[in-house]
C-alpha positions in Angstrom: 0.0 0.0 0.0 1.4 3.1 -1.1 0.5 7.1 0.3 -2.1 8.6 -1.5 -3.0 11.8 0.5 -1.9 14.7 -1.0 1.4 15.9 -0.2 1.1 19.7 -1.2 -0.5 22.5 0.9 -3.1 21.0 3.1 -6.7 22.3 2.3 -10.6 20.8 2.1 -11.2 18.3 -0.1 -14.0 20.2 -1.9 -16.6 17.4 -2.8 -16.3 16.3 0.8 -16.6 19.8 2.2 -19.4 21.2 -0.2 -21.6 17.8 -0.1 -21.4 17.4 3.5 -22.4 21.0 4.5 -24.9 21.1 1.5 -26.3 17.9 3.5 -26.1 19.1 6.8 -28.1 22.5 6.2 -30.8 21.0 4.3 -31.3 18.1 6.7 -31.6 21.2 8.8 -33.7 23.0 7.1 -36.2 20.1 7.0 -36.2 19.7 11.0 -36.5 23.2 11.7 -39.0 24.0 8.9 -41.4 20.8 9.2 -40.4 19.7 12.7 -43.8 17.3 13.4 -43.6 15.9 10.0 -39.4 15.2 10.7 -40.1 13.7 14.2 -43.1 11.4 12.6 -40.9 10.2 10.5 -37.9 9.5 12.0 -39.7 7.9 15.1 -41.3 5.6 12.6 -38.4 5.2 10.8 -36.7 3.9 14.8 -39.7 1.9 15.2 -39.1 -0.3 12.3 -35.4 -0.7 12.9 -36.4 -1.7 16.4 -39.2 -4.2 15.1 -37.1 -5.7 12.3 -33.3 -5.6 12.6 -32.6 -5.2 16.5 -31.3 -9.2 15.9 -29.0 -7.7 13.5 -27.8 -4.8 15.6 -27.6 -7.4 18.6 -25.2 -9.3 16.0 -22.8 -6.7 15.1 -21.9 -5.2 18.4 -21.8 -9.2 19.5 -19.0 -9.5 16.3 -17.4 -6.5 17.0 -16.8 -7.0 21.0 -15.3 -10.6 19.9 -12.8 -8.9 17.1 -10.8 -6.5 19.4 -10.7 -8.9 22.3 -9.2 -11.5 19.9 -7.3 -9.0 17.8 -6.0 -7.9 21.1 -5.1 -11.0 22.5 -3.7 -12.7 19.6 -0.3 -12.3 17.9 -1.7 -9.3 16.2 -1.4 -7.4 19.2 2.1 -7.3 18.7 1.6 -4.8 15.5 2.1 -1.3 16.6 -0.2 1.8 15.0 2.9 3.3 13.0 5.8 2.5 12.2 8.4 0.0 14.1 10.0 2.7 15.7 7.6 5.0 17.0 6.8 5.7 20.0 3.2 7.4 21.7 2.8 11.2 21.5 0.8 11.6 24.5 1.8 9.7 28.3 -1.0 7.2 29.5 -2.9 10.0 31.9 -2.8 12.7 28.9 -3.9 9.9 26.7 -6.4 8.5 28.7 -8.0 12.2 29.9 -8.4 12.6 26.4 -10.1 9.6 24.7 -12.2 9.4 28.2 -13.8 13.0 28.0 -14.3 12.6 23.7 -16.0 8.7 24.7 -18.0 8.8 27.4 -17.5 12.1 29.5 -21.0 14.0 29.5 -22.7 10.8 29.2 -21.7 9.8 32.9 -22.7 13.1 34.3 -26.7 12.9 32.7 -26.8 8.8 32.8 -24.6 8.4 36.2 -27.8 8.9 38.3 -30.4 8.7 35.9 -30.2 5.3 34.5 -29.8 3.0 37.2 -32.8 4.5 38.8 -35.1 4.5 35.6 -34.1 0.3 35.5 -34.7 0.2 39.3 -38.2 1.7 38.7 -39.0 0.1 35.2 -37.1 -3.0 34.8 -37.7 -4.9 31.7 -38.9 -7.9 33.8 -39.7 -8.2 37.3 -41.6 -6.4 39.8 -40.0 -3.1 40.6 -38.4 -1.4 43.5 -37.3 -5.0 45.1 -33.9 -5.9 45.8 -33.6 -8.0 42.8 -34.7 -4.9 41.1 -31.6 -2.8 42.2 -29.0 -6.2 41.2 -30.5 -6.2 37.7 -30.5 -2.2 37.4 -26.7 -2.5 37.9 -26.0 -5.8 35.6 -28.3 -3.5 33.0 -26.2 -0.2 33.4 -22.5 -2.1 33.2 -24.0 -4.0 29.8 -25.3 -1.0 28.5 -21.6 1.1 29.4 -19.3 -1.2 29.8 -17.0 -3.6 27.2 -19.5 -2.9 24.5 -19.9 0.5 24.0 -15.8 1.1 24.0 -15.5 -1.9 21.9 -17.4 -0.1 19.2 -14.9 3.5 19.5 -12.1 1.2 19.9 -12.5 -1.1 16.8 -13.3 2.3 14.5 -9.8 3.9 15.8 -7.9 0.5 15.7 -9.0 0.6 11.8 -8.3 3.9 11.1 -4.9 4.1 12.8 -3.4 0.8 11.6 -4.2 1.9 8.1 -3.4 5.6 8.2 -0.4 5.1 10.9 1.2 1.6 9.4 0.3 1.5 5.8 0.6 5.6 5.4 -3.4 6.3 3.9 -5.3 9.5 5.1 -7.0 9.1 8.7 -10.3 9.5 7.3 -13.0 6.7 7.1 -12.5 5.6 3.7 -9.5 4.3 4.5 -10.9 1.6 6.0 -12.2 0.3 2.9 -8.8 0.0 1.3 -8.5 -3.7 1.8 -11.2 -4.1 -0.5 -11.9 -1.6 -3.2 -7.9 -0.5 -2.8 -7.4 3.2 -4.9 -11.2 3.7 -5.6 -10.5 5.2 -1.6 -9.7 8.0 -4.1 -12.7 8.2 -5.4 -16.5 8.6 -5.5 -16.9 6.1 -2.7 -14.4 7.1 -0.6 -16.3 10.6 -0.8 -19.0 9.3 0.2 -18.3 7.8 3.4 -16.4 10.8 4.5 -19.6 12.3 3.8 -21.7 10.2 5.6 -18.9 10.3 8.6 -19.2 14.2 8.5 -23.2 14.6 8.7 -23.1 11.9 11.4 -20.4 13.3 13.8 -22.2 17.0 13.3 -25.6 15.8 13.6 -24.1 13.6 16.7 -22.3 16.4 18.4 -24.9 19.0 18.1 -27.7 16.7 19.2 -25.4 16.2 22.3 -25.3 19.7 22.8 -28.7 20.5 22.3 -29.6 17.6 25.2 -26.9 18.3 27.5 -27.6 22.3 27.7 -30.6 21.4 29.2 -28.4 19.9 31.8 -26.6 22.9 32.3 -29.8 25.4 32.6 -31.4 22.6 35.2 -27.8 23.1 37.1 -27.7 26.8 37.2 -31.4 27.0 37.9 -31.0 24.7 40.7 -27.5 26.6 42.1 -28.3 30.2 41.1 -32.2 30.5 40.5 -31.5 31.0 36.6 -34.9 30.2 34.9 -34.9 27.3 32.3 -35.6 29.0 28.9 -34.8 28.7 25.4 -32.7 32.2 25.7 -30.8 30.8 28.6 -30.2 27.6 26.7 -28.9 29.2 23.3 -26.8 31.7 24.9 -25.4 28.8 26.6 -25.1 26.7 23.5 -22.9 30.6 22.3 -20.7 30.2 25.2 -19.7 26.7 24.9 -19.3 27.2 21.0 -16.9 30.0 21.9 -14.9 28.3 24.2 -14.9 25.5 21.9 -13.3 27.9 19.2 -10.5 29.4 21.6 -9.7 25.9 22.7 -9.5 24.9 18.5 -7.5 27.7 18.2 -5.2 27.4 20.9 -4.7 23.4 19.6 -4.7 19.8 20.4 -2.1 19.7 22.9 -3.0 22.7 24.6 -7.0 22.6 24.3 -8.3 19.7 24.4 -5.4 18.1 26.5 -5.5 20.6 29.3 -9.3 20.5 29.3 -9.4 16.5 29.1 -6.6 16.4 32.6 -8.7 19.5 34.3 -12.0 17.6 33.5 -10.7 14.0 34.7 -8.8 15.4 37.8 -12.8 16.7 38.4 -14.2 14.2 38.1 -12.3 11.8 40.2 -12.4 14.7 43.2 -16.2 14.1 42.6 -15.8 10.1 42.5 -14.3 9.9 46.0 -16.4 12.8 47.4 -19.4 10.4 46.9 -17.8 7.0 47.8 -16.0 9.2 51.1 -19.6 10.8 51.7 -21.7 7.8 51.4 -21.6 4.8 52.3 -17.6 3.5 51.5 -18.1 -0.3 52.7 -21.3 -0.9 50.7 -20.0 1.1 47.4 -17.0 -1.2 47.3 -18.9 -4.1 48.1 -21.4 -3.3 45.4 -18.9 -2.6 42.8 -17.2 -5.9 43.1 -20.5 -7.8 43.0 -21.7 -5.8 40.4 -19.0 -6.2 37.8 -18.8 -9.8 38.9 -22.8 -10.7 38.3 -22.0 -8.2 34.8 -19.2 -10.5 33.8 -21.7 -13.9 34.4 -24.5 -12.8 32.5 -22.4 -11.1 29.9 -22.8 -13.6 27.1 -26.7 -13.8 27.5 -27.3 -10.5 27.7 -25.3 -10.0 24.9 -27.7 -11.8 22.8 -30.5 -11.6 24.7 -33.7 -10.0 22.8 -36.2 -11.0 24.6 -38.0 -12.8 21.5 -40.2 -15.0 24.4 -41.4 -12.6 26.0 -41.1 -9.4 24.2 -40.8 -5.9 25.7 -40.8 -2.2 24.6 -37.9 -2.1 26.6 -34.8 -3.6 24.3 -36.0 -1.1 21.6 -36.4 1.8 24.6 -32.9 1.0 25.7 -30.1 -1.6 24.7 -31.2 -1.2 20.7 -30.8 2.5 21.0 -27.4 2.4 22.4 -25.9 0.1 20.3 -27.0 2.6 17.7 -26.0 5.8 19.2 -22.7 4.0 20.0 -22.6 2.9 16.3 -23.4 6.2 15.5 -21.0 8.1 17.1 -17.7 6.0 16.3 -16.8 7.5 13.1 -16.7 10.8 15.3 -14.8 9.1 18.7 -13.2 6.5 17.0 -11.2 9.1 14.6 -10.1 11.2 17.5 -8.9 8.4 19.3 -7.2 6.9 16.2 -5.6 10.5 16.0 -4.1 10.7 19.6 -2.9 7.1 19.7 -0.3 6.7 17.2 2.9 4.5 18.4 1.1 2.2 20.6 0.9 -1.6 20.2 -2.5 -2.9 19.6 -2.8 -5.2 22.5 -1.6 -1.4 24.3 -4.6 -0.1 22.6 -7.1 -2.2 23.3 -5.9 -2.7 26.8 -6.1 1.5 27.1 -8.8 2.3 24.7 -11.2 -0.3 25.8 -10.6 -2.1 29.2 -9.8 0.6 31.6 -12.5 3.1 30.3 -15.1 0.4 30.5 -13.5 -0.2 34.5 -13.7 3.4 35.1 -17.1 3.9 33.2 -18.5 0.8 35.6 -17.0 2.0 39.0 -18.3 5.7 38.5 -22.0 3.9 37.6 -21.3 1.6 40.5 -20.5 5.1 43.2 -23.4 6.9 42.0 -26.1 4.8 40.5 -26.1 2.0 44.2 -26.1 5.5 46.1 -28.7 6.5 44.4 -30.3 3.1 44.6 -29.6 2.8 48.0 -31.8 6.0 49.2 -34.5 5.3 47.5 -35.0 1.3 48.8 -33.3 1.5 52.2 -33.1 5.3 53.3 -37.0 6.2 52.2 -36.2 8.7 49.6 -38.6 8.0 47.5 -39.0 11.8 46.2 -35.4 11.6 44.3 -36.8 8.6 42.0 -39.9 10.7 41.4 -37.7 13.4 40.2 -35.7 11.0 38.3 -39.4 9.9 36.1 -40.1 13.3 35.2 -37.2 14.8 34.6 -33.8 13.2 34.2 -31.4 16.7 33.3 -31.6 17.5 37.0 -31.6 13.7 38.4 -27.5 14.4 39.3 -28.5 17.6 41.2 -31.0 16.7 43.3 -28.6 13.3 44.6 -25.3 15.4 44.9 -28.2 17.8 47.8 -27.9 14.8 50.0 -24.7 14.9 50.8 -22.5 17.5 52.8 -21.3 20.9 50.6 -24.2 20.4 48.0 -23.6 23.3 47.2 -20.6 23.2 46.2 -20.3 20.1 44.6 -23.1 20.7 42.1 -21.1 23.7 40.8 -18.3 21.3 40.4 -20.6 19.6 38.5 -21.9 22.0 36.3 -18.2 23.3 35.4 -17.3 19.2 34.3 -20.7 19.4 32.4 -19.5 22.5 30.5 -15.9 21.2 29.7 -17.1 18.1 28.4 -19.0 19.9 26.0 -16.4 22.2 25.1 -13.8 19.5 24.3 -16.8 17.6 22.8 -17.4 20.6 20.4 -14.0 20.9 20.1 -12.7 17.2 19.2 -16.0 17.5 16.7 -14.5 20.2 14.5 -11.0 18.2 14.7 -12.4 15.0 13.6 -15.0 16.7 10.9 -12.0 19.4 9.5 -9.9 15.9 9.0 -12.6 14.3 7.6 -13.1 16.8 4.7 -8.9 17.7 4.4 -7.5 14.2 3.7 -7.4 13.4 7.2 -5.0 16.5 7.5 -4.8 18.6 11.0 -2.3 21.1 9.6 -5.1 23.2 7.6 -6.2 26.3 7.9 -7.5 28.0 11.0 -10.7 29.2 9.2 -11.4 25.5 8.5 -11.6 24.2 11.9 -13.1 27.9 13.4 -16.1 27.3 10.8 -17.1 23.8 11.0 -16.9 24.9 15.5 -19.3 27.5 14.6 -21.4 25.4 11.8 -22.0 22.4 15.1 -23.2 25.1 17.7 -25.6 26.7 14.6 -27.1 23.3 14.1 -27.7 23.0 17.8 -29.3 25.8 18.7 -31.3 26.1 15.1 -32.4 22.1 16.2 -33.3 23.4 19.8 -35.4 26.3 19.0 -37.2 24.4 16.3 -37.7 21.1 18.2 -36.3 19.0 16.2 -33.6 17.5 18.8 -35.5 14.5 19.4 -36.3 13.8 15.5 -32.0 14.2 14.4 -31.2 12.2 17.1 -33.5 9.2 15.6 -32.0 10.1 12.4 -28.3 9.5 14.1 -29.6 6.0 15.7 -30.9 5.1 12.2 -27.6 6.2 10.5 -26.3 3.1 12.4 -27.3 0.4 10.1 -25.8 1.5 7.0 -22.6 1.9 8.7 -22.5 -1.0 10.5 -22.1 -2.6 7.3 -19.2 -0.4 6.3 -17.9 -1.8 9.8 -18.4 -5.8 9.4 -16.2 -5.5 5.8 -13.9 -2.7 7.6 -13.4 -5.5 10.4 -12.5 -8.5 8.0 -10.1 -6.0 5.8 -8.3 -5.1 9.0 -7.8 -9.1 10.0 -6.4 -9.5 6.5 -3.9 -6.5 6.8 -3.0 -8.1 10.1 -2.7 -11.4 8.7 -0.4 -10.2 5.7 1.8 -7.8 8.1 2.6 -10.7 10.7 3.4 -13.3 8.4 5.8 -10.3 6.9 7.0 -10.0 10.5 7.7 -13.3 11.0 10.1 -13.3 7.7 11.8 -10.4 8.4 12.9 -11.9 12.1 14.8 -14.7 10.1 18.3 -14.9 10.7 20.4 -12.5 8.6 22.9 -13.9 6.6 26.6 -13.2 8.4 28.7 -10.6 7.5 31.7 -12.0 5.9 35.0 -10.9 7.5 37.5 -12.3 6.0 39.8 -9.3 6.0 40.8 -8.5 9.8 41.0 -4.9 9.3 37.2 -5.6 9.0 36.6 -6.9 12.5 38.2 -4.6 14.2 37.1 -1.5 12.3 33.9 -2.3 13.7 34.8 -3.8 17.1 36.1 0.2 17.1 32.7 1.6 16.7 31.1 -0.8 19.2 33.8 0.5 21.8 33.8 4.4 20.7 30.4 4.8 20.6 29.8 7.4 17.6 29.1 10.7 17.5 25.9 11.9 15.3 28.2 13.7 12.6 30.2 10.5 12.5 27.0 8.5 12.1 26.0 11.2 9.4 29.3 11.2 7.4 29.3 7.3 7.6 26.3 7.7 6.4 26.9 10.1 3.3 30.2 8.2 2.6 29.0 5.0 2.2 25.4 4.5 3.1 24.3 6.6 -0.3 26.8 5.0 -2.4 25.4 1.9 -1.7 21.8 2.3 -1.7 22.9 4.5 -5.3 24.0 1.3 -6.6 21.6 -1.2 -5.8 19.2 1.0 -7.3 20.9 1.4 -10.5 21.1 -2.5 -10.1 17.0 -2.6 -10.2 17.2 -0.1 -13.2 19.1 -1.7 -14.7 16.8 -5.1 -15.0 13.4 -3.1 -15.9 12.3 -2.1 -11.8 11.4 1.5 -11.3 13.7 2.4 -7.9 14.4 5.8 -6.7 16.8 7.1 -3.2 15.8 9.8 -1.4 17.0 12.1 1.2 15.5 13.7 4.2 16.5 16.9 6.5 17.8 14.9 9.5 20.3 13.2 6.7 18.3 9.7 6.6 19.0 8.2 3.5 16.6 5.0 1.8 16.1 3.6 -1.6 12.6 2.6 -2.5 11.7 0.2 -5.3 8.3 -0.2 -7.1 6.7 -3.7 -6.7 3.6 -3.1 -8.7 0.4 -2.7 -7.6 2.1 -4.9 -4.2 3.7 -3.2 -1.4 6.8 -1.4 -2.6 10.3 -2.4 -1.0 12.2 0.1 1.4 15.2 -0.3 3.0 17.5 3.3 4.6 19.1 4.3 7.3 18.4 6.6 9.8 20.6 8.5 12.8 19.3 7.1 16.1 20.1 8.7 19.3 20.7 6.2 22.1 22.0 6.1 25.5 25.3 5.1 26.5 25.5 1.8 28.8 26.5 4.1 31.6 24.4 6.8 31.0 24.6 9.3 34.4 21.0 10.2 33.1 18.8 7.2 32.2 16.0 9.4 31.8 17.3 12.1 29.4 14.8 12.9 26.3 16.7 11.6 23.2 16.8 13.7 20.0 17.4 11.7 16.6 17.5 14.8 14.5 19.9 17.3 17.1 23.4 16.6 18.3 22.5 17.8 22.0 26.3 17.6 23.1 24.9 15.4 26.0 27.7 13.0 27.0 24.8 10.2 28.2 24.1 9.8 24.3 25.5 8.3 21.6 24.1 7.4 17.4 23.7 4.8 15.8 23.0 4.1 11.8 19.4 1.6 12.4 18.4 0.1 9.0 14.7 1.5 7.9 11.9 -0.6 6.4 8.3 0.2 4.6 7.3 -1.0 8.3 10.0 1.5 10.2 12.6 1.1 12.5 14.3 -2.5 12.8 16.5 -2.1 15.8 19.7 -2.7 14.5 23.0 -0.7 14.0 25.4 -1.5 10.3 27.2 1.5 11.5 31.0 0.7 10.2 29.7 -2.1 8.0 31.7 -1.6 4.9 29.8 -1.1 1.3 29.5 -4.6 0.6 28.4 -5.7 3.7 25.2 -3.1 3.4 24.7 -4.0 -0.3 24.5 -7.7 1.3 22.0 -6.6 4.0 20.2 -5.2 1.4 19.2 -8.3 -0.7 19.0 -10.3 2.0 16.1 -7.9 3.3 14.7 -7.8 0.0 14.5 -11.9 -0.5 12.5 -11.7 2.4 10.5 -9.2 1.2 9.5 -11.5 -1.5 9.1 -14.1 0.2 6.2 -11.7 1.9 5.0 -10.6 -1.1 4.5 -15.0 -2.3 2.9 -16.0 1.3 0.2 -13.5 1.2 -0.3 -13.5 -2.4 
C-alpha cells in the first residue's frame, strides 16, 4: 500500500466539504421547517429498525466485541499503529483524559444517576423497586456502558490508525475500505463515506449539545435561580461554542489536552467525594459484585432480545445504544485513532477499551447504588420521582444529599461544560480531517467554521424542536454503517494477517557478514567500543550509506524495476523500489540517538535529528523498512556488507509478497 494523501499545501477536499455541508443544512432546514412531519418520520423510521433488525444490531456489536478482544489477545497485538520505531505522543494520563472525555464524559454526568434509577423503577422484567430490582438495574447499566460501548470506538480507531499510521493512507474513514476496493478510496466512494462520517459526527455532536444544555440550565437554575428558557439555553449553547473555538485555536495539545486532565482530575475529586460521603463499605462491596454478576450474565445479555417474552424495553434501551454507540464511532473513533499513534494494539485495546469500560462501571457503581440505595433502604422515595419526570436534573438533586451540595453541584456543572467544550471541540477536529485528507495542519478558518457550523445546528435544532427527530435520524444512521464496519473488520484481520506473516520473515536470521579481512573486524569492534558521535553517524552515512543504496538502485534499473533514493533533512538516506500494484520495498538508514550503557541520566529525552552535546548519548545508523525502524545498527559495515543486508532484506520481502499472495 502506497500514500495517496496529497502531499502539497493541506486544504478541504471540496466534494467532501461542499456535499457534506450542503447535507447538513438542508437536513436542517427540513427539521426546523417541518419539525412534526421530521419527528413522525424518524420515530417511525426507529420503530421499524427496532421491530425488524434489533437481531442484527444485537449481531454486530456481538461480532465487534469478539474482534478486538481476539485482535488484542492474539499475535496481532504485537503490531504497533505506525511505524516499528515509534513511539506514543501523549503519556498514559494525557492519553487517557483525552479519549475518556471525547467517549463517554457527558454521558456519565446525565446517565450516572439517571439510569440505574429509571431500570430500578422500570425493569424490563420483574416487579420493581425490590432488591432483585436494584441487582439487575446495575448488571443492565454495566451491559449498556461497559466492554461494549468502548468496543465499538475502539474497533473504529484501531481501523483507522493501523491503516493511516502503518500502511501511510489518510485518517479519514475511507480508509478503511482500502482492503477491498484498494485506490477507488480516491474516489466517489471514498467521498462518500467521509460524507456520511461528516453529517453523522455534526448531527451527533450537536444533538449532544442540544440535550446536554438542558443539563446545564437545570444546574444553574438549581444553584443560582436561573430560569430554564430557550434564551438561557442558546446563549449557553454561544458560550460553549466560543470556548470551543478558543480551545481549537489554541490546539490539540494545549486545548483539548488541558481541558481533558482538568476535567478528569474533576471528576475523580467528585468520585471519591461520593464514595467518602456515602456509604464507603457498601460502594466497594457493590462494585465488586456488580462487575462480577456483569461478567456472568455477559454472554446472555449479549444476545438476549427478549424474542419469548417481548418488551418495549430492548427497543427503549439496549437497541438504542448500540446505535447511538454505532453512530458516534466514526466521530470518537477518529479522535482516538488521531491521539494514539505508536502504541501496540494489545496497548490499545488494553487502554482504549478495558480501563474506560472499569472506570465507566465504578463511577456507575458510586453513584447509580447511592442513588439506589436511598430510595430502597433510606425512604427517599422523592429523588426517583424526580428522576421519572425529569432526568437533566436527576445528578442535582442526589449530589443535595450529601455534605457541601452546594458546592459540589457547581463542580458539577463546570465538568458538564468542559465536556461539551472538548466535545465541540474534538468535533471540529475530527470533521475538519474528515473533509482535508485526514490533515490537522489546515487552515485555522477550517476548523473555526465547521466549530461554529455544530453550535448553529444545535441551537437552530433546539429552538425548532427537532432534537429529538436528528437524534433518531443518528440512531438510524447506524445500520448503514454497521455494514461499512463488518467488511472494515474482515479488511483489517487481512492486513493483520499479511503484516505478521511479513513480520515473521523479516525476524529470520540475517545472513553473516563475511569478515574475512581483519582490518574488517576490528574496524567495527572500534565503533562498538567508541560509541559514535551523530556527525560520524552522518558522514558514515553520506560516505557509504548513499553510495550503496545508489547502486543497488541502478542495479534494479538496470533489470526493468522503477527504484528511486531519497533524502531527508535529518540526513536519513533510503532507496525505495516499485513492486507493482504490491507493497513497494524500502530499506535506509536513519541516525538514532541512544544512550550510553553508563548513561549518568537514564531518563534524558533523546533527540534523533539534534546533536544535544549530552555525554549520556551516543548514534547509531538503524536500517529503515516500509514497516520502520528494525532495531539494528550497520554502523561501520563496509559497502559490501550493506549491499548484502540489502538483498538479504529484500529476498525476504519477496518471500512476503509470495505467502500472502
Amino acid at each position: 500500500m502506497s500514500e495517496q494523501s496529497p502531499r502539497g499545501k493541506a486544504h478541504f477536499d471540496p466534494p467532501v466539504f461542499y456535499i457534506s455541508t450542503a447535507v447538513l443544512l438542508l437536513l436542517v432546514a427540513y427539521a426546523v421547517i417541518f419539525p412534526e412531519t421530521a419527528t413522525a418520520q424518524f420515530k417511525e423510521l426507529q420503530a421499524d429498525i427496532v421491530t425488524n433488525m434489533s437481531w442484527y444490531y444485537v449481531l454486530v456489536v456481538a461480532i465487534i466485541l469478539i474482534s478486538v478482544l481476539v485482535i488484542g489477545i492474539s499475535k496481532f497485538g504485537e503490531v504497533k499503529l505506525g511505524p516499528e520505531h515509534a513511539e506514543p505522543e501523549y503519556d498514559f494520563w494525557s492519553w487517557f483524559a483525552m479519549l475518556f472525555s471525547a467517549g463517554m464524559g457527558i454521558g456519565l454526568l446525565f446517565f450516572g444517576v439517571a439510569e440505574p434509577v429509571m431500570h430500578y423503577l422500570q425493569p424490563p422484567v420483574g416487579e420493581t423497586g425490590t432488591v432483585a430490582a436494584a441487582r439487575e438495574a446495575m448488571v443492565l447499566t454495566f451491559f449498556h456502558w461497559g466492554f461494549h460501548a468502548w468496543a465499538i470506538y475502539a474497533i473504529v480507531a484501531l481501523i483507522l490508525g493501523y491503516f493511516s499510521y502503518r500502511h501511510k493512507l489518510p485518517l479519514t474513514l475511507r480508509s478503511a475500505l482500502y482492503p477491498m476496493i484498494g485506490e477507488r478510496i480516491h474516489g466517489p466512494i471514498g467521498h462518500a463515506v467521509d460524507i456520511f462520517a461528516i453529517v453523522g459526527t455534526v448531527c451527533g455532536v450537536a444533538t449532544t449539545l442540544g440535550y446536554g444544555v438542558l443539563q446545564i440550565n437545570s444546574g444553574l437554575n438549581h444553584l443560582f435561580g436561573l430560569p430554564v428558557s430557550h434564551t438561557i439555553q442558546v446563549a449557553l449553547i454561544v458560550v460553549t461554542t466560543l470556548l470551543a473555538t478558543i480551545s481549537v485555536v489554541l490546539g490539540l495539545d494545549t486545548g483539548i489536552k488541558r481541558l481533558s486532565q482538568l476535567n478528569m482530575t474533576l471528576a475523580a475529586i467528585l468520585l471519591i467525594m461520593v464514595l467518602l460521603l456515602g456509604s464507603t463499605v457498601y460502594l466497594l462491596q457493590a462494585f465488586v459484585q456488580n462487575f462480577g454478576s456483569y461478567l456472568s450474565v455477559i454472554v446472555n445479555k449479549t444476545f438476549n432480545l427478549y424474542a419469548y417474552r417481548p418488551t418495549d424495553w430492548l427497543g427503549g434501551w439496549t437497541i438504542l445504544y448500540w446505535g447511538w454507540w454505532m453512530s458516534w464511532s466514526p466521530f470518537v473513533g477518529l479522535f482516538i485513532a488521531r491521539i494514539s499513534r505508536g502504541r501496540t494494539i494489545r496497548e490499545f485495546v488494553v487502554g482504549a477499551m478495558m480501563v474506560p469500560a472499569l472506570v465507566t462501571l465504578l463511577w456507575m457503581t458510586f453513584f447509580g447504588n447511592s442513588a439506589i440505595h436511598m430510595i430502597l433502604n433510606e425512604g427517599l422515595t422523592s429523588l426517583g420521582d424526580i428522576v421519572a419526570k425529569d432526568q437533566s436534573v436527576a445528578l442535582f438533586q442526589f449530589l443535595e444529599q450529601f455534605p457541601f451540595s452546594s458546592l459540589f453541584s457547581f463542580v458539577a456543572v463546570v465538568m458538564v461544560v468542559v465536556f461539551f467544550v472538548t466535545s465541540a471541540d474534538s468535533g471540529a477536529l475530527v470533521v475538519n480531517m474528515l473533509s482535508s485528507h485526514g490533515r490537522d495542519d489546515t487552515p485555522l478558518w477550517q476548523r473555526i467554521f465547521w466549530c461554529f457550523l455544530i453550535g448553529a445546528v444545535a441551537i437552530a435544532l433546539l429552538l425548532a424542536g427537532g432534537l429529538g427527530s436528528l437524534q433518531t435520524a443518528v440512531i438510524a444512521s447506524a445500520l448503514p454503517f454497521s455494514v461499512i464496519l463488518l467488511v472494515a473488520i474482515y479488511g483489517l484481520v487481512t492486513a493483520l494477517r499479511a503484516d505478521t506473516v511479513k513480520r515473521i520473515t523479516q525476524s529470520a536470521p540475517v545472513s553473516p557478514i563475511s569478515a574475512r579481512n581483519p582490518v574488517v573486524w576490528q574496524r567495527r569492534l572500534k565503533n562498538a567500543l567508541q560509541l559514535p558521535s551523530l556527525e560520524e553517524v552522518r558522514e558514515y552515512i553520506r560516505d557509504i550509506g548513499k553510495p550503496a543504496l545508489r547502486e543497488l538502485a541502478e542495479e534494479f534499473k538496470k533489470n526493468g524495476y522503477t527504484a528511486k533514493v531519497t533524502e531527508s533533512q535529518n540526513e536519513s538516506v533510503q532507496v525505495e523500489v516499485l513492486q507493482g500494484e504490491e507493497v513497494s520495498f524500502v530499506y535506509g538508514l536513519h541516525p538514532k540517538a541512544t544512550l550510553k550503557p553508563d548513561a549518568a541520566n537514564p531518563d534524558e529525552e533523546l533527540d534523533d535529528a539534534h546533536d544535544v552535546g549530552s555525554p549520556d548519548i551516543y548514534f547509531r545508523a538503524e536500517v529503515h523498512l516500509f514497516e520502520g525502524g528494525q532495531d539494528y545498527d550497520v554502523m561501520g559495515w563496509t559497502k559490501d556488507q550493506l549491499l548484502t543486508d540489502m538483498v538479504s532484506q529484500y529476498e525476504r520481502h519477496l518471500q512476503f509478497l509470495h505467502t500472502v499472495r
